[in-house]
PDB file of N, CA, C and O in Angstrom:
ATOM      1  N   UNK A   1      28.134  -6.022 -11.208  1.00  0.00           N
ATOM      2  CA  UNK A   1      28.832  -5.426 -10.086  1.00  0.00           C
ATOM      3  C   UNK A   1      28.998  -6.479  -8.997  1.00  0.00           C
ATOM      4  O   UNK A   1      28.042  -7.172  -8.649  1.00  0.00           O
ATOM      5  N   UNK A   2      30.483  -6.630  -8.338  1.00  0.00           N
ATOM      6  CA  UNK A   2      30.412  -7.216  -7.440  1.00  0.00           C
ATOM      7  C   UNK A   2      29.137  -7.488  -6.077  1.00  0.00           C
ATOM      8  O   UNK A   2      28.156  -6.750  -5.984  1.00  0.00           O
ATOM      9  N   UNK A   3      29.375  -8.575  -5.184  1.00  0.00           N
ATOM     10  CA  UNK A   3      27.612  -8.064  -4.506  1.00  0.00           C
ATOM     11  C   UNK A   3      28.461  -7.349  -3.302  1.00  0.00           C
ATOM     12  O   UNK A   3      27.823  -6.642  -2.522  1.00  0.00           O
ATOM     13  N   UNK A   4      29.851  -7.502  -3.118  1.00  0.00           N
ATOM     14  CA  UNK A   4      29.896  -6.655  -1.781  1.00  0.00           C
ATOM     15  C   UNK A   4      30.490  -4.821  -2.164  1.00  0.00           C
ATOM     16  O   UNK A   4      31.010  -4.049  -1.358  1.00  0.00           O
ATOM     17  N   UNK A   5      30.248  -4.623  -3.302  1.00  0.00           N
ATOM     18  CA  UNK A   5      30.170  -3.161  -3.506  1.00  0.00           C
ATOM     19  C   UNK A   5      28.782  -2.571  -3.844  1.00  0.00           C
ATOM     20  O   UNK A   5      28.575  -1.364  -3.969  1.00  0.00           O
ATOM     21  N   UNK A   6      27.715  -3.682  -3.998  1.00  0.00           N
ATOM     22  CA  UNK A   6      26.588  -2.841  -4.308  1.00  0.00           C
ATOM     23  C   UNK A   6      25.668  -2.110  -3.116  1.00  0.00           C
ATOM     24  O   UNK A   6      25.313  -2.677  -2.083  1.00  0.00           O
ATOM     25  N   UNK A   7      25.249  -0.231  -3.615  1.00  0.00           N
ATOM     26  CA  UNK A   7      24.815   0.077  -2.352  1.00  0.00           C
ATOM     27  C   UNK A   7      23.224   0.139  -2.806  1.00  0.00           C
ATOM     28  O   UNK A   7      22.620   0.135  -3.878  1.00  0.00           O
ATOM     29  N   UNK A   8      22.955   0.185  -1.714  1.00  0.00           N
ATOM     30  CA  UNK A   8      21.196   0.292  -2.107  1.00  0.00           C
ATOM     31  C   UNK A   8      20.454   0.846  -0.641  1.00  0.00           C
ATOM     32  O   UNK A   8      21.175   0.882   0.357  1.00  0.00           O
ATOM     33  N   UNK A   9      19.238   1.209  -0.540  1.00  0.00           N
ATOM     34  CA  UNK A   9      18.762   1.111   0.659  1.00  0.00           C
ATOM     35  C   UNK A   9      18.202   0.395   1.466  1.00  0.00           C
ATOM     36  O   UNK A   9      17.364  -0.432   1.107  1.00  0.00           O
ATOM     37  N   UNK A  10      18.499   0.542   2.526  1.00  0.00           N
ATOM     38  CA  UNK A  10      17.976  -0.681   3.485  1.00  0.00           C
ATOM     39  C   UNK A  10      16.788  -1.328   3.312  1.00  0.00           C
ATOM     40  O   UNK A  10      16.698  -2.535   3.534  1.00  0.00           O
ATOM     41  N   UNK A  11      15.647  -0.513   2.855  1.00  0.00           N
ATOM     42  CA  UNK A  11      14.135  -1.022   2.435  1.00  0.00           C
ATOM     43  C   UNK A  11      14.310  -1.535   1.511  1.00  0.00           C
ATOM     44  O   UNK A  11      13.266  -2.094   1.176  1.00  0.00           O
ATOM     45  N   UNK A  12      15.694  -1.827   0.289  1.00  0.00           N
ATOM     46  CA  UNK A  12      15.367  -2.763  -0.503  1.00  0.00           C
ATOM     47  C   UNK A  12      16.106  -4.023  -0.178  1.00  0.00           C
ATOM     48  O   UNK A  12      16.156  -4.868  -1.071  1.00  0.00           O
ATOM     49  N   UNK A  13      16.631  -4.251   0.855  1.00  0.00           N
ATOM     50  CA  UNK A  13      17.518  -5.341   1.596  1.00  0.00           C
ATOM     51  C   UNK A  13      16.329  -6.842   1.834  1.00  0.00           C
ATOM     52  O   UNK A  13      15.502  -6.867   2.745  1.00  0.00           O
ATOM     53  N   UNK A  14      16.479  -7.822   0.948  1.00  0.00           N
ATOM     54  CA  UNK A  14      15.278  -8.899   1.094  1.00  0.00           C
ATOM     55  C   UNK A  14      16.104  -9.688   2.730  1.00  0.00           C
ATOM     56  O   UNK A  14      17.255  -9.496   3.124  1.00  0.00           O
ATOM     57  N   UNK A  15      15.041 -10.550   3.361  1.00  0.00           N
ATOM     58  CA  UNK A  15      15.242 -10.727   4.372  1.00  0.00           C
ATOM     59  C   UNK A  15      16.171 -11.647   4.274  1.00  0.00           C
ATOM     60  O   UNK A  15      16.287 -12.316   3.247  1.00  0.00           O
ATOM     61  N   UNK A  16      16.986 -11.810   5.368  1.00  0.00           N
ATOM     62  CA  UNK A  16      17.994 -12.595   5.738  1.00  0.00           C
ATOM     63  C   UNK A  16      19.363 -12.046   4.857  1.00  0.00           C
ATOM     64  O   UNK A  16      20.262 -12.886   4.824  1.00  0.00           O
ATOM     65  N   UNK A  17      19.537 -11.271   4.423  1.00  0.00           N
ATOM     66  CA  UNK A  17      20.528 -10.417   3.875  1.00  0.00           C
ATOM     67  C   UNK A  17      21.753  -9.758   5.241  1.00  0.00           C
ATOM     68  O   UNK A  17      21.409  -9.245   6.306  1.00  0.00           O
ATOM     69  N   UNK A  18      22.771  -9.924   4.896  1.00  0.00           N
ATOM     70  CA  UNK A  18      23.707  -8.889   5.700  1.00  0.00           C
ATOM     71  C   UNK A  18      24.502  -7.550   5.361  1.00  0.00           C
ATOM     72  O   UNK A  18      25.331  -7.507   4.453  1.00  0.00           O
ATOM     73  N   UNK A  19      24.316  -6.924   5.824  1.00  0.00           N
ATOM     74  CA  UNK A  19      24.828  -5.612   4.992  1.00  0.00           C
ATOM     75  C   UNK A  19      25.421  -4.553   6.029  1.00  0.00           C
ATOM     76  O   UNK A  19      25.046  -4.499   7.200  1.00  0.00           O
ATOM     77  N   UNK A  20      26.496  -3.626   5.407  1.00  0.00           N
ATOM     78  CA  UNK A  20      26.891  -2.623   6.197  1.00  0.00           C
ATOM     79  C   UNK A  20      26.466  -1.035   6.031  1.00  0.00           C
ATOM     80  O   UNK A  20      26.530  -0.404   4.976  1.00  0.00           O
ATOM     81  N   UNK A  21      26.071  -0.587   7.158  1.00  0.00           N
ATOM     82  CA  UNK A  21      25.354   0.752   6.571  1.00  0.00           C
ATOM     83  C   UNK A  21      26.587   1.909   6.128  1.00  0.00           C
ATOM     84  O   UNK A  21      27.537   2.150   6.873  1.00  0.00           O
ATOM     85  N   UNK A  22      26.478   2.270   5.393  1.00  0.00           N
ATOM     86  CA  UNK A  22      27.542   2.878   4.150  1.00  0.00           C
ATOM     87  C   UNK A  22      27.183   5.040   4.638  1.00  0.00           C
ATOM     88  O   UNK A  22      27.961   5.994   4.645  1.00  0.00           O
ATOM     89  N   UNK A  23      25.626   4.931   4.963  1.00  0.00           N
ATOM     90  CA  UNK A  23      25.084   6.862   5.028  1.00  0.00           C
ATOM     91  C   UNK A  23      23.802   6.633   5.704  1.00  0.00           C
ATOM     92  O   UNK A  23      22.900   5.980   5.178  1.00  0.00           O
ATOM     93  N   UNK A  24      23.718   7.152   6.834  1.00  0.00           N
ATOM     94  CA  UNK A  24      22.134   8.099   6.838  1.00  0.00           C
ATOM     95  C   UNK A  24      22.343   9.000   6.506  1.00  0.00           C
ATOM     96  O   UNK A  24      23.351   9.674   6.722  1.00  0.00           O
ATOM     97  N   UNK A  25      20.835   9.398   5.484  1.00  0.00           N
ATOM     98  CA  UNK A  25      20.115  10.028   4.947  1.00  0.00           C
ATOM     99  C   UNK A  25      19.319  11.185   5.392  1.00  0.00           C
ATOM    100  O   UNK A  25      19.123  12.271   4.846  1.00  0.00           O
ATOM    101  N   UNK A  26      18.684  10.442   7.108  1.00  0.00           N
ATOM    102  CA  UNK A  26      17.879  11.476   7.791  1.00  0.00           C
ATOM    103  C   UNK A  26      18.160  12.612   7.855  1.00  0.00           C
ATOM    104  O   UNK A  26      19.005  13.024   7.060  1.00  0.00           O
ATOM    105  N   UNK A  27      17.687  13.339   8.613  1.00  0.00           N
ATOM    106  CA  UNK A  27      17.700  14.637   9.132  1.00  0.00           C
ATOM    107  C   UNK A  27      17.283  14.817  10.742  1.00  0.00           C
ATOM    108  O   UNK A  27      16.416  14.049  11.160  1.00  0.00           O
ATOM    109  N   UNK A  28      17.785  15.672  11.551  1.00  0.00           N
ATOM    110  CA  UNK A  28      17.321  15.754  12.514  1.00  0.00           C
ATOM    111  C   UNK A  28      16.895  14.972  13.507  1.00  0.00           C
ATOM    112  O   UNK A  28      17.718  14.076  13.699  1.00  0.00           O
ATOM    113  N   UNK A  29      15.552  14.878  14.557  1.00  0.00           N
ATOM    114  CA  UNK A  29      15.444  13.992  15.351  1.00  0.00           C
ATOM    115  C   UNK A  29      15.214  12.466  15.000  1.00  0.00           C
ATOM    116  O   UNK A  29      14.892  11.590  15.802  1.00  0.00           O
ATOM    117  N   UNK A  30      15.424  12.332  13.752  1.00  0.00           N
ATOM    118  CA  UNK A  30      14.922  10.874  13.048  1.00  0.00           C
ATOM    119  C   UNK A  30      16.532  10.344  12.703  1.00  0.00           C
ATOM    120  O   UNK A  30      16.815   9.173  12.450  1.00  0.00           O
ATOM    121  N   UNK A  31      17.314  11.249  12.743  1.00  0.00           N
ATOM    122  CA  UNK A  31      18.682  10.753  12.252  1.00  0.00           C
ATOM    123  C   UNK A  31      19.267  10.665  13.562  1.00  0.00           C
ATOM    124  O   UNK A  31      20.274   9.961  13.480  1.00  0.00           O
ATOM    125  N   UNK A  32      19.119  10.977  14.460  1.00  0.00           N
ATOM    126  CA  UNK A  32      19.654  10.531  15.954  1.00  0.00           C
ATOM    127  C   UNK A  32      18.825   9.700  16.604  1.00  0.00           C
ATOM    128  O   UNK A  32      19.058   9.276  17.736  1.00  0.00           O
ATOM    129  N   UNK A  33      17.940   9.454  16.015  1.00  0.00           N
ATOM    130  CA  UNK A  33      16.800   7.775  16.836  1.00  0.00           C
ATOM    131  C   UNK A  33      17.877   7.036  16.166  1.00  0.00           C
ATOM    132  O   UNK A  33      18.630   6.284  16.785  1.00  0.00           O
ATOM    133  N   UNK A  34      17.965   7.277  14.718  1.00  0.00           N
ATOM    134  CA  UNK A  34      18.883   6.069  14.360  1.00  0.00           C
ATOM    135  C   UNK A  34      20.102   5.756  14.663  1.00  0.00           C
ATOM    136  O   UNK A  34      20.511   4.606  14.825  1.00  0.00           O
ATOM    137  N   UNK A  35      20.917   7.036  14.778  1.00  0.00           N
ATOM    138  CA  UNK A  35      21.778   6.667  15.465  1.00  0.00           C
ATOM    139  C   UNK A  35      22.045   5.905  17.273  1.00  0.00           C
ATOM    140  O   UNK A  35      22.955   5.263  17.797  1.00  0.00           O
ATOM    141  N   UNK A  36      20.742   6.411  17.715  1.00  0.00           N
ATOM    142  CA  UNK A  36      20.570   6.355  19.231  1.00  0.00           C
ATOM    143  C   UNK A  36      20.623   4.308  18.890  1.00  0.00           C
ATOM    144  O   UNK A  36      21.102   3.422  19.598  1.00  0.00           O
ATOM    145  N   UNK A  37      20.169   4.253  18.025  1.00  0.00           N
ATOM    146  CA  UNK A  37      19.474   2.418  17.575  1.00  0.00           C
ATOM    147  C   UNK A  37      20.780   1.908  17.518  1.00  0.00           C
ATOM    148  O   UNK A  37      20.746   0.784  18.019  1.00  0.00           O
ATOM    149  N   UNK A  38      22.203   2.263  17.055  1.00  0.00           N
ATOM    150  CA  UNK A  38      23.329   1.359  16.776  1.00  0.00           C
ATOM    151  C   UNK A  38      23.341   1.707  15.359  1.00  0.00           C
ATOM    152  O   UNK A  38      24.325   1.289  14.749  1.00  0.00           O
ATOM    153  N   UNK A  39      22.699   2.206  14.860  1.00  0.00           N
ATOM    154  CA  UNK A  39      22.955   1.590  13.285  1.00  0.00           C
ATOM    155  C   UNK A  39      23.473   3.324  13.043  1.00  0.00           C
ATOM    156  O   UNK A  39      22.857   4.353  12.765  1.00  0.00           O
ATOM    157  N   UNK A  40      25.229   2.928  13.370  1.00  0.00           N
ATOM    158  CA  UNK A  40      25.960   4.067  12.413  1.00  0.00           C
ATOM    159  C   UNK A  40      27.308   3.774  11.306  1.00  0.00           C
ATOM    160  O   UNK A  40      27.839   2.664  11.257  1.00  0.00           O
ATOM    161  N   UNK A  41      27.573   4.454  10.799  1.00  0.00           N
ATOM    162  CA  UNK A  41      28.496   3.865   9.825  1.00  0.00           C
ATOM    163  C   UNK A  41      29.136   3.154   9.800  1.00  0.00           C
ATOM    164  O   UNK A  41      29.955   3.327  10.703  1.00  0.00           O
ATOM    165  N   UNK A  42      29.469   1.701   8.852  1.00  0.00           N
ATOM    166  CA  UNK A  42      30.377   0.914   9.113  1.00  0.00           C
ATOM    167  C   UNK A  42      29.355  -0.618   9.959  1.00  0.00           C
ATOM    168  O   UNK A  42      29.734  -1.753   9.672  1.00  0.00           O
ATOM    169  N   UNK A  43      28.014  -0.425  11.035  1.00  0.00           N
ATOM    170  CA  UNK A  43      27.640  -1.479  11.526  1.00  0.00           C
ATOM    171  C   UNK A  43      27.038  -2.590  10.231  1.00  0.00           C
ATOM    172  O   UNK A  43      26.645  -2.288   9.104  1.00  0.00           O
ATOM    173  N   UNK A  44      27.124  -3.712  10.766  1.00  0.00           N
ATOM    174  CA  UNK A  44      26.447  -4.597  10.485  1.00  0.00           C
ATOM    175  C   UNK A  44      25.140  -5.116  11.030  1.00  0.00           C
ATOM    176  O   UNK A  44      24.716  -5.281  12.174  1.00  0.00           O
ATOM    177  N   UNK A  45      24.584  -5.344   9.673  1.00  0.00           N
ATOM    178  CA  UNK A  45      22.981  -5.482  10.359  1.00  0.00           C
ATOM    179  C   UNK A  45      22.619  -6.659   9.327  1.00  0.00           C
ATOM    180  O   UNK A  45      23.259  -7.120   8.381  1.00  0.00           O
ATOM    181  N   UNK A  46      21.162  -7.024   9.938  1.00  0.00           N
ATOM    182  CA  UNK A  46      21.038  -8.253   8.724  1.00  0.00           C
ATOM    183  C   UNK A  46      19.098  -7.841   9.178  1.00  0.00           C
ATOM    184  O   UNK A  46      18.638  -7.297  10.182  1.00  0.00           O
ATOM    185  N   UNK A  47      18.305  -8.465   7.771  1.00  0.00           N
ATOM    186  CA  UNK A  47      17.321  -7.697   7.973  1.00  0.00           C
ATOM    187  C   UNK A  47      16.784  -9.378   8.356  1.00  0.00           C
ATOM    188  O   UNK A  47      17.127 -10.355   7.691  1.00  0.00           O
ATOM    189  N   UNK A  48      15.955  -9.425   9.473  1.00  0.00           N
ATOM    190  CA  UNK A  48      15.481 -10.659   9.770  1.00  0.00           C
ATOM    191  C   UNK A  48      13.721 -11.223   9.561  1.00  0.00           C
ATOM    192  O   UNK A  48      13.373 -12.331   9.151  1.00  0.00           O
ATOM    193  N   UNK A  49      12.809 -10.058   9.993  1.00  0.00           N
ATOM    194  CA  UNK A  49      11.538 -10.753  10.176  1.00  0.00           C
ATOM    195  C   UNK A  49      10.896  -9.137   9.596  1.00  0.00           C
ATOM    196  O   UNK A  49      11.258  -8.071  10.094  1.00  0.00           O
ATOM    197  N   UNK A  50       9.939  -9.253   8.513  1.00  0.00           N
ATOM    198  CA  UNK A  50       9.073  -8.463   8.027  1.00  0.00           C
ATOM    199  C   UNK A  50       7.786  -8.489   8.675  1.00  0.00           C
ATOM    200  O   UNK A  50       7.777  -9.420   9.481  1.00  0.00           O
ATOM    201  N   UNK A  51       6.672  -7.843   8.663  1.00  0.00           N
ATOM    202  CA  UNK A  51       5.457  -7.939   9.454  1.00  0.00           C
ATOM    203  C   UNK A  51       4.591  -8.334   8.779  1.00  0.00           C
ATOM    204  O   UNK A  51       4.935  -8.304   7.598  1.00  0.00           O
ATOM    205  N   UNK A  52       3.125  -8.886   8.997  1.00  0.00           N
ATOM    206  CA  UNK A  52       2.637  -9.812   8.178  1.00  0.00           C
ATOM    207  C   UNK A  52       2.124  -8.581   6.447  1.00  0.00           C
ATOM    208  O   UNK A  52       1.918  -8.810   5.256  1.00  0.00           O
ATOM    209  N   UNK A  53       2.132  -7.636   7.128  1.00  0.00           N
ATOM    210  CA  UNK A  53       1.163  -6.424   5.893  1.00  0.00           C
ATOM    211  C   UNK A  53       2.919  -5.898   5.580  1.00  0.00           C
ATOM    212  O   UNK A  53       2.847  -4.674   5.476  1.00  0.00           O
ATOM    213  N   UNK A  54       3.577  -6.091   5.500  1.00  0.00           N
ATOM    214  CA  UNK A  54       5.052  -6.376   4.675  1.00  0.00           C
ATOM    215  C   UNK A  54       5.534  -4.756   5.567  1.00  0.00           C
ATOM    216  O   UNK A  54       6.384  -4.106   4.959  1.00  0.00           O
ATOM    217  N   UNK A  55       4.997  -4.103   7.005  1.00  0.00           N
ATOM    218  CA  UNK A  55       5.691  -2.800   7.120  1.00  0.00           C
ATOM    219  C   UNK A  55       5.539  -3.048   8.364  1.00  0.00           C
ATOM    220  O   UNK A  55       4.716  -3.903   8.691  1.00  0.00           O
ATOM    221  N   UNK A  56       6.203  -2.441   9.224  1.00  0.00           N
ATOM    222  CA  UNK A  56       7.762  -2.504   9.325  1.00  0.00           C
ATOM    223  C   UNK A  56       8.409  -3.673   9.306  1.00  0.00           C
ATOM    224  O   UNK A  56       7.829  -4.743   9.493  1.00  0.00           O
ATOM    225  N   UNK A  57      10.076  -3.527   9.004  1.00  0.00           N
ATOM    226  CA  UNK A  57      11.053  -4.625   9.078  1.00  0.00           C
ATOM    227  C   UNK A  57      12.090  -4.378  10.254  1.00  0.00           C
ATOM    228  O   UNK A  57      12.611  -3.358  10.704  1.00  0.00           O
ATOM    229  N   UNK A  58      12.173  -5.643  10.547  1.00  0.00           N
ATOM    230  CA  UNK A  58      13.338  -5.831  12.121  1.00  0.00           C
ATOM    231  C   UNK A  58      14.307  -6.039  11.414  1.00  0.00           C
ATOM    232  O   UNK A  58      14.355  -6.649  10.345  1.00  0.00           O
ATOM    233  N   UNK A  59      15.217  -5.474  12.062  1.00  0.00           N
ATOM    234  CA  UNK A  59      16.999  -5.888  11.761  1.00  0.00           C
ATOM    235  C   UNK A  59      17.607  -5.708  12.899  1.00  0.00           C
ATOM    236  O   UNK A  59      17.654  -4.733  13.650  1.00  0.00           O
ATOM    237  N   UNK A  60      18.378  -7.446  12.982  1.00  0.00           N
ATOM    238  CA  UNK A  60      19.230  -7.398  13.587  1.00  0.00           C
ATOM    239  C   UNK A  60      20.277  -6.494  13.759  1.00  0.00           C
ATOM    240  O   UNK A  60      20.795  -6.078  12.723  1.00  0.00           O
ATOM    241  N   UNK A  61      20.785  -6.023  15.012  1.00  0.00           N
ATOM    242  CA  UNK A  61      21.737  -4.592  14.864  1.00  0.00           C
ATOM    243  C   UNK A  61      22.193  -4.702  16.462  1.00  0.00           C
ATOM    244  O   UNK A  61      21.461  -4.488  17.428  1.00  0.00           O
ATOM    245  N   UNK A  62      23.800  -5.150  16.488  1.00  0.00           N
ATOM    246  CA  UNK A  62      24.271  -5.127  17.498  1.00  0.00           C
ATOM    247  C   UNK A  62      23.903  -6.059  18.411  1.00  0.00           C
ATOM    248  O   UNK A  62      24.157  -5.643  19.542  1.00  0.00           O
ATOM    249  N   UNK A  63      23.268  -7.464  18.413  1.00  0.00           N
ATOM    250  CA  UNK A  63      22.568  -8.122  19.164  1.00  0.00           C
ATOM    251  C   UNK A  63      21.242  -8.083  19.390  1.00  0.00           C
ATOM    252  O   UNK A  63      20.710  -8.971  20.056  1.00  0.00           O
ATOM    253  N   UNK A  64      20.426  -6.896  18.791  1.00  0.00           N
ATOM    254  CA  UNK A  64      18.918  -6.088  19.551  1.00  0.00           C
ATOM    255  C   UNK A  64      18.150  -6.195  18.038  1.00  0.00           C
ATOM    256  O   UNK A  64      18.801  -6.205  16.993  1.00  0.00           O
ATOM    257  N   UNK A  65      16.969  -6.259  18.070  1.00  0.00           N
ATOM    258  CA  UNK A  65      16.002  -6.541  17.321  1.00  0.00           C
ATOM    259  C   UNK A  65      15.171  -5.209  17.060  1.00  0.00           C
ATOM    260  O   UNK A  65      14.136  -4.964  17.681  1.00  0.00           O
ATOM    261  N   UNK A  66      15.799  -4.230  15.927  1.00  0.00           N
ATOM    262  CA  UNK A  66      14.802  -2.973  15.805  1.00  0.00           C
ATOM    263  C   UNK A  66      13.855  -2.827  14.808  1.00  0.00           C
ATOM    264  O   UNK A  66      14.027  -3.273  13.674  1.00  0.00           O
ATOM    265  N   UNK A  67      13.036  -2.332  15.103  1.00  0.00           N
ATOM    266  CA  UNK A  67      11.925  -2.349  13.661  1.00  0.00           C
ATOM    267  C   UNK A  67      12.119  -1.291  13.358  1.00  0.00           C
ATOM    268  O   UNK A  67      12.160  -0.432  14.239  1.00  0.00           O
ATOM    269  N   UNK A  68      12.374  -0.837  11.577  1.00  0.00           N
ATOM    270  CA  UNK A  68      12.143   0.283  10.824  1.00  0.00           C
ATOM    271  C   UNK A  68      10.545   0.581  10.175  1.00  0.00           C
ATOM    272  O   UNK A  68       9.755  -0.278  10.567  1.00  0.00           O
ATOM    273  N   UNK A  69      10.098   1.327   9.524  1.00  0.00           N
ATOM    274  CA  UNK A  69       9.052   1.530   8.803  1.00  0.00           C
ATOM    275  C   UNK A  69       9.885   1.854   7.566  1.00  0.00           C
ATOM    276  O   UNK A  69      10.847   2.621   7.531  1.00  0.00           O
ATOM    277  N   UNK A  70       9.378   1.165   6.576  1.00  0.00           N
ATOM    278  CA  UNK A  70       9.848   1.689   5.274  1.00  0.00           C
ATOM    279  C   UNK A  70      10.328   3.108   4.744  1.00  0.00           C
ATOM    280  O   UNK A  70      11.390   3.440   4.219  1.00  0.00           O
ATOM    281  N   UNK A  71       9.299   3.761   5.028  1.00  0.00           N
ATOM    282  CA  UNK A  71       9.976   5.175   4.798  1.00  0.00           C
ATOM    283  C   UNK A  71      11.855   5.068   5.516  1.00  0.00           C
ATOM    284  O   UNK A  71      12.884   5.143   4.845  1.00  0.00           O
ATOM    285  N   UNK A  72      11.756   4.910   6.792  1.00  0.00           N
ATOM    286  CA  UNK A  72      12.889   5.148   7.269  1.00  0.00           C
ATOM    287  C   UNK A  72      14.094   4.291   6.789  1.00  0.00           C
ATOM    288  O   UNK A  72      15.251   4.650   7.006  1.00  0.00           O
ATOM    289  N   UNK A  73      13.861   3.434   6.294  1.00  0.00           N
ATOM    290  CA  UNK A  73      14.623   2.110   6.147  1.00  0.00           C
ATOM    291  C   UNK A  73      15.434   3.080   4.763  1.00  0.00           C
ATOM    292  O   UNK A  73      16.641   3.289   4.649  1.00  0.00           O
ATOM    293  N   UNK A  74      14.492   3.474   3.975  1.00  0.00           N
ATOM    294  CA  UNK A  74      15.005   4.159   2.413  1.00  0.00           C
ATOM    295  C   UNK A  74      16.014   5.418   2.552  1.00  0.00           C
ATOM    296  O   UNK A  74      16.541   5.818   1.514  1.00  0.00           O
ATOM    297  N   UNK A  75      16.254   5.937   3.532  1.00  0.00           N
ATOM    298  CA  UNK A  75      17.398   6.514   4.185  1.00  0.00           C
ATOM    299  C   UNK A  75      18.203   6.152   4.865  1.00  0.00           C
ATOM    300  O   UNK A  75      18.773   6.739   5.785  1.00  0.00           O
ATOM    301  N   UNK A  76      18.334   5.085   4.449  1.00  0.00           N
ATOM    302  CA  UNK A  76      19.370   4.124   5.546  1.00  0.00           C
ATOM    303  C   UNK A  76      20.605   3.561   4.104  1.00  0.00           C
ATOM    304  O   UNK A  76      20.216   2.495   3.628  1.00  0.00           O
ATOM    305  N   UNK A  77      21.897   4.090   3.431  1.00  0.00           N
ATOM    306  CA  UNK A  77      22.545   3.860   2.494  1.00  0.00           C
ATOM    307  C   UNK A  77      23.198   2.339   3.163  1.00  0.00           C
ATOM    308  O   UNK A  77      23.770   2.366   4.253  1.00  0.00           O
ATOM    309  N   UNK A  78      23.048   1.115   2.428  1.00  0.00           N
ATOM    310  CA  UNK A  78      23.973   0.369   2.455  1.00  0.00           C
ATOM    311  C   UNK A  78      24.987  -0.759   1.834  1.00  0.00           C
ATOM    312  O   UNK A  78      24.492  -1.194   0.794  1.00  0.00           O
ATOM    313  N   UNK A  79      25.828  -1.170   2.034  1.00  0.00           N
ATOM    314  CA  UNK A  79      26.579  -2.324   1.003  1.00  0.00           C
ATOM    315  C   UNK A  79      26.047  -3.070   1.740  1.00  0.00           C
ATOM    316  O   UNK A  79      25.706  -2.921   2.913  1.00  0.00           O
ATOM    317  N   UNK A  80      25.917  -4.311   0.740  1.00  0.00           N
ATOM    318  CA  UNK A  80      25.982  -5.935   0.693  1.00  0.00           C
ATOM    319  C   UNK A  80      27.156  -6.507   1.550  1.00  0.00           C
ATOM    320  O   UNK A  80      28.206  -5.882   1.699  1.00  0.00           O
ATOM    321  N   UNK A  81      26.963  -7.493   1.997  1.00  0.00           N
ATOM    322  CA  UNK A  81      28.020  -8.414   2.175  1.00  0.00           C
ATOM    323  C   UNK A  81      28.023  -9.624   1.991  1.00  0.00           C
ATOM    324  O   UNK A  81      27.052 -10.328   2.265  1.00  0.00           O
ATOM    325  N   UNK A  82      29.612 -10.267   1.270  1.00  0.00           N
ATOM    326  CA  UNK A  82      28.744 -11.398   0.469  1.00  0.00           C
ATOM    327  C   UNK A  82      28.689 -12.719   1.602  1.00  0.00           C
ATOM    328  O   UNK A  82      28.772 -12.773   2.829  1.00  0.00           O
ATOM    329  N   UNK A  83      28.527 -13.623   0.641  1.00  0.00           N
ATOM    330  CA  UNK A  83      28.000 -14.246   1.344  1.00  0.00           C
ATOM    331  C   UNK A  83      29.374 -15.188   2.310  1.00  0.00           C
ATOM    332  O   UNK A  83      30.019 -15.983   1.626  1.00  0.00           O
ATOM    333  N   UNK A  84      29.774 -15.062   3.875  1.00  0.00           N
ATOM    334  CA  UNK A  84      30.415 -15.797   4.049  1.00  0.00           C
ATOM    335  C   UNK A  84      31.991 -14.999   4.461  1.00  0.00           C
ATOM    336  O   UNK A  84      33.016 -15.424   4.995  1.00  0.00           O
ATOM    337  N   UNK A  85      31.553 -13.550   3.877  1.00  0.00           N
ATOM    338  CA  UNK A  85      32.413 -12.365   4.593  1.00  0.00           C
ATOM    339  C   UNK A  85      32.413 -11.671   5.866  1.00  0.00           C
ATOM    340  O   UNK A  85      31.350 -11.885   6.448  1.00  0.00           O
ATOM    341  N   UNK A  86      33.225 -10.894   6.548  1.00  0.00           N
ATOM    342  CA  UNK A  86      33.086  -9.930   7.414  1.00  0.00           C
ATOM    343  C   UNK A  86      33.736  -9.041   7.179  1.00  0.00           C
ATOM    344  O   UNK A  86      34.663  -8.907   6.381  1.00  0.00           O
ATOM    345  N   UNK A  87      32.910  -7.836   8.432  1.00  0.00           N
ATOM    346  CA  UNK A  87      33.768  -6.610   8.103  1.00  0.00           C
ATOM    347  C   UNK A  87      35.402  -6.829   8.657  1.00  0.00           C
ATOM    348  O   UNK A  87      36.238  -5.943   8.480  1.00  0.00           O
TER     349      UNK A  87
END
């Protein structure tokens, strides 16, 4: 499969990756933090710095540096982008 059609979830995004978020998943007050964060359909994000015990991960998003916790990250639907593309 091409890499800029493959979707996956954000928790499986290895670092320094860029990708566009494609669906949240959440529900409720956890799906409007995320949205409240920038990260809604269509943004670009790139996952930058993991924590030393590998939970939570920062991603770049809109200029701002947010940390997910894994759980949340796995409701986060997104494509790849390859390498050297934009939206």
């Amino acid at each position: 499969m091409h890499p800029t059609t493959t979707i996956q979830t954000l928790a499986d995004v290895p670092l320094g990756t860029r990708v566009i978020v494609v669906r949240i998943n959440n529900q409720g007050a956890e799906r409007r933090r995320i949205y409240d964060l920038g990260m809604t359909p269509g943004t670009e994000l790139v996952a930058e710095v993991c924590s030393p015990l590998g939970d939570p991960t920062a991603y770049r998003v809109r200029d701002a540096l947010i940390a997910l916790r894994r759980e949340q990250a796995a409701q986060i639907e997104v494509r790849l982008i390859a390498a050297g593309a934009s939206q």
